[in-house]
N, C-alpha and C positions, 0 to 999 in steps of 0.2 A: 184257536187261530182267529176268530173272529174278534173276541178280549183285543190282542195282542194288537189288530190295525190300528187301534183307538191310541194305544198307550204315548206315542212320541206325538203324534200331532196334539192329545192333550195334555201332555207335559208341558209343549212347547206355549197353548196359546195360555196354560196356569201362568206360566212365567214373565209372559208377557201381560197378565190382566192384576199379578202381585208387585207392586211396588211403593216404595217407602215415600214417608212423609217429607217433606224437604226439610231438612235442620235448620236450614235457615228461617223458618216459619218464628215468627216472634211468641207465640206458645209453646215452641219444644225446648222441652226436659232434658235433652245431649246435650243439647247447644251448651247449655249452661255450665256444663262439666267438661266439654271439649276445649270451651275458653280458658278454662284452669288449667286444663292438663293437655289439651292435645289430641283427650282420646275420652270413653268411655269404659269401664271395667262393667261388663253384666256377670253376675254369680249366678248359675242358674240351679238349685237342685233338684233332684232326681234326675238326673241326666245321663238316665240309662234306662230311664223308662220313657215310655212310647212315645207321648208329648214331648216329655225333658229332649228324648235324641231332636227332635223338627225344628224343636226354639233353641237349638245350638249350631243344629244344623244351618238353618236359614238366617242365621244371624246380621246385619247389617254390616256395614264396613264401618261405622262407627267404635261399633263395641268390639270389646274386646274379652272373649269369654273366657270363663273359667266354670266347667260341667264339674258338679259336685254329685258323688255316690254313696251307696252304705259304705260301700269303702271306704270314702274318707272322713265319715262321719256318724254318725246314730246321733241325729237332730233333735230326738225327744233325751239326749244327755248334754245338760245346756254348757258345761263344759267342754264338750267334744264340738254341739253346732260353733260356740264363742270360736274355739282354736281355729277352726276350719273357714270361718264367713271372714275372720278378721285377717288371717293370712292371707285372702282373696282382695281385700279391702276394696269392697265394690261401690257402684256409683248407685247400680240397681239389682237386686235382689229378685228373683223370679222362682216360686218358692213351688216348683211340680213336684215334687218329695209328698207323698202324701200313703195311707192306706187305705186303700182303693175295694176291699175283698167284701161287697156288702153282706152277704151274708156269713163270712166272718166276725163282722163287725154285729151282728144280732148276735151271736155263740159268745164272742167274748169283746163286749164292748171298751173294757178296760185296753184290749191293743189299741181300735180305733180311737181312742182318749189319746192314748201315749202318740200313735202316728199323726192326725190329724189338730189334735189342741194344744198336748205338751210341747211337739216339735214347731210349731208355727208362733206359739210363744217365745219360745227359745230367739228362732228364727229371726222374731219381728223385736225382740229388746238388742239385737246384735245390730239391724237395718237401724234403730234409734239410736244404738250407740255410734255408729257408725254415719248417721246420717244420710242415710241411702235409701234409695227409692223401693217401696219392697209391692211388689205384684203374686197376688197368692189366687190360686185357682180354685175354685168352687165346683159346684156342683147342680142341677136342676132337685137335687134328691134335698136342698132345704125347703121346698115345697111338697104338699101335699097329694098337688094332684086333682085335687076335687073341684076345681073351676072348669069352667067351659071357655074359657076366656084364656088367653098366653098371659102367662104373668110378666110382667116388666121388672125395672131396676126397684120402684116405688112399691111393689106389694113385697106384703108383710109374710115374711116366711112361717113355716107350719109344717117341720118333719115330721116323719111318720116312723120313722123307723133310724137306730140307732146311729148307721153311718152316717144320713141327713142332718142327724142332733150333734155329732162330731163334726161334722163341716161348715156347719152352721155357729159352732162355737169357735171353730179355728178363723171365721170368717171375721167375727169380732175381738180376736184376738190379733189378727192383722189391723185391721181395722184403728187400733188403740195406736199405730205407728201414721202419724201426721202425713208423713204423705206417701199417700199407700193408694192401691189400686186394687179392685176383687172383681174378678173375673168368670162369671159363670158359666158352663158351657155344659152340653151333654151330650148322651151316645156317642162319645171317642172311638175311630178306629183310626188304627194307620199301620204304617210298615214295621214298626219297631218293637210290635209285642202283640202279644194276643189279646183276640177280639171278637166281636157278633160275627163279623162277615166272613172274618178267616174260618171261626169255627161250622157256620154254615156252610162254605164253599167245600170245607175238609169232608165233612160227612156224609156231603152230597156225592163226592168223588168217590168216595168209600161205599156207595152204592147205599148207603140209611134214608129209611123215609123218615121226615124233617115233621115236626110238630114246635110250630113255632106262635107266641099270644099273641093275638090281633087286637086288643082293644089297648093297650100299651102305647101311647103317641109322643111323638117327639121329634129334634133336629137332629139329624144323623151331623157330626162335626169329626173332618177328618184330620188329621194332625198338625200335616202340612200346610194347610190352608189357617186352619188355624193360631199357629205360630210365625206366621207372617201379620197375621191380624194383631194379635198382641203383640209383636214390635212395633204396629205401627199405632198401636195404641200409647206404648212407653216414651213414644216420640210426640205425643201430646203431652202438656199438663194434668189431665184426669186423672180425680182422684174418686174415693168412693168404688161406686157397685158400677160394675158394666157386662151386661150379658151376650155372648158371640158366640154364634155356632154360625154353620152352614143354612141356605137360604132353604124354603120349601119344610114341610113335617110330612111327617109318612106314619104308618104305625110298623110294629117289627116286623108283622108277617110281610105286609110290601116290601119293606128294605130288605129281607129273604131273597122274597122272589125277584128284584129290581136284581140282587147279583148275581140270581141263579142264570135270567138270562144274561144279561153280559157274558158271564161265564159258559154260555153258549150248554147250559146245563137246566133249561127250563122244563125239560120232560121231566126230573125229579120228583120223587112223591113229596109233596109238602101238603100239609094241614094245619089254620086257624084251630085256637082253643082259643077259652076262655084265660084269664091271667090268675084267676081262683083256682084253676084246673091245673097247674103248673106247679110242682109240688116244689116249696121253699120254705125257711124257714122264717121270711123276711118280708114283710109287705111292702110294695113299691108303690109309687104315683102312677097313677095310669096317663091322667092327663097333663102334666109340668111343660107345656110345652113353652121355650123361654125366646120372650123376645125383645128389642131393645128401642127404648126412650133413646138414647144419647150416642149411638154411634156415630148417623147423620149430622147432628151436633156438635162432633166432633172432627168431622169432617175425614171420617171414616168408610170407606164404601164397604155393601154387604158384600159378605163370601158369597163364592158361587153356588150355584141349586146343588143339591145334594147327589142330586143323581148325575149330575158330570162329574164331580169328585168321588162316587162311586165306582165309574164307569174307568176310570185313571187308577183307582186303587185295585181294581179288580183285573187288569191289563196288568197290569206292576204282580198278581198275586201269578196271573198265569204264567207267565213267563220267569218268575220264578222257578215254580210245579213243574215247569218244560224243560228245567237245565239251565235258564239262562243265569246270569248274574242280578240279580234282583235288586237296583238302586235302594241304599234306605236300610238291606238285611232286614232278616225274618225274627231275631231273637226273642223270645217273652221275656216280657218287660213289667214295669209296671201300669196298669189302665186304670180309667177312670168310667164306672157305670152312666 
């Protein structure tokens, strides 16, 4: 109950503090395609997973979407991406399709090859051929970790582990299409698939004492929020690296406990470990935390602290859990570490 007061008054004042770039700005990228046609065509893939549902969801009255899934394609068969991008014949290309399973991606890095490098090549010769804007989503995991310092758009990446080396090279394969945009972001949660804070909130409900790695730091970035940011990035010029999450870092065991209480579930057993203690197959960055030269610049304002978009997302989980109709659905999707 206590969840639930939050949820409409901060739906409402999100809605009210997310809004678009003006088209008529002499740097936006619609403008240009609107005067042609009238309109804008965004392609968005993966648009069944967590992200892909927000950035189709939230979409501008400009564009005019067209959500691409496996079903209508296997992007790493450049036959099948070609049939599908070109049927779409878009203006902009929004490439969330990605394989997301890191420690999948250490067992068998050949899938992550095919999901993340083969499909975004594919992807990014269709946006060339097509001449259309292609925006491909990254990741914090093409960093290391090992600085004390947030890394920006201008430091030089250094993965550690296999998914990282995949995304990192899917990055430079977008990268190769002239005008392109890479978008890095991390700790994704949101309504449309599974995540840190759903699976925290579940276990805790289920009565599980919680052992959660506290030296692990980063931008908790919640879907929604973020898929407004990146439209309102596509409505600039920018091209290149730009990194957007949610404002504020936290490490995971805070983000735990930040929804244990919201969720009015703070007596729960939870315990800090180590991140060496956390049995994986997969070494992570402990420290990636990402933050941005060029948003300001571009005349972008930050998302909001993390923990109001927590506090929205965890209101939206309870009320779900309670019976209600849960804006957004619950379905597992695909996420991004």
């Amino acid at each position: 109950m206590r969840a639930m007061r939050h949820y409409h008054a901060c739906r409402d004042a999100a809605d009210a503090a997310l809004r678009f770039v003006d088209i008529g700005w002499s740097n936006c990228y619609p403008d240009a395609c609107m005067k042609r046609t009238g309109s804008a065509t965004a392609a968005v893939t993966g648009a069944a997973g967590m992200l892909g549902q927000d950035v189709c969801r939230y979409a501008p009255t400009w564009a005019a979407v067209a959500g691409l899934t496996r079903a209508d394609a296997d992007l790493s068969v450049a036959e099948q991406a070609r049939t599908a991008l070109e049927a779409v014949r878009a203006d902009v290309i929004i490439h969330c399709a990605a394989y997301t399973d890191v420690d999948g991606a250490t067992c068998d890095p050949n899938a992550a090859w095919r999901g993340n490098v083969l499909a975004t090549r594919n992807v990014a010769a269709v946006a060339a051929q097509l001449g259309a804007r292609l925006v491909y989503i990254s990741t914090d995991y093409v960093f290391d970790g090992a600085s004390d310092s947030p890394y920006t758009e201008s430091d030089e990446p250094s993965p550690i582990n296999a998914y990282g080396e995949s995304k990192l090279l899917g990055e430079r394969e977008a990268a190769a299409v002239e005008d392109s945009v890479i978008v890095r972001t991390q700790w994704l949660y949101g309504p449309g698939g599974r995540n840190f804070i759903r699976s925290i909130l579940s276990a805790a409900r289920g009565g599980k004492s919680l052992r959660v790695v506290d030296d692990e730091r980063g931008h908790p970035s919640y879907t929604p929020d973020l898929a407004h940011g990146i439209w309102r990035l596509i409505e600039t010029d920018a091209t290149g690296i730009v990194h957007m999450t949610n404002t504020g870092v936290c490490s995971r065991l805070e983000l735990a406990q930040t929804a244990l209480e919201y969720a009015g579930l703070d007596g729960s057993q939870i315990s800090g470990i180590a991140s060496a203690d956390w049995v994986s197959p997969t070494r992570r960055p402990l420290n990636a935390v990402l933050e941005s030269e060029r948003t300001g610049e571009l005349g972008i304002s930050p998302l909001r602290h993390w923990r109001d978009a927590v506090r929205e997302y965890v209101a939206l989980l309870c009320h779900e859990w309670d019976g209600g109709d849960a804006p957004g659905g619950s379905g597992a999707g695909e996420s991004m570490a």
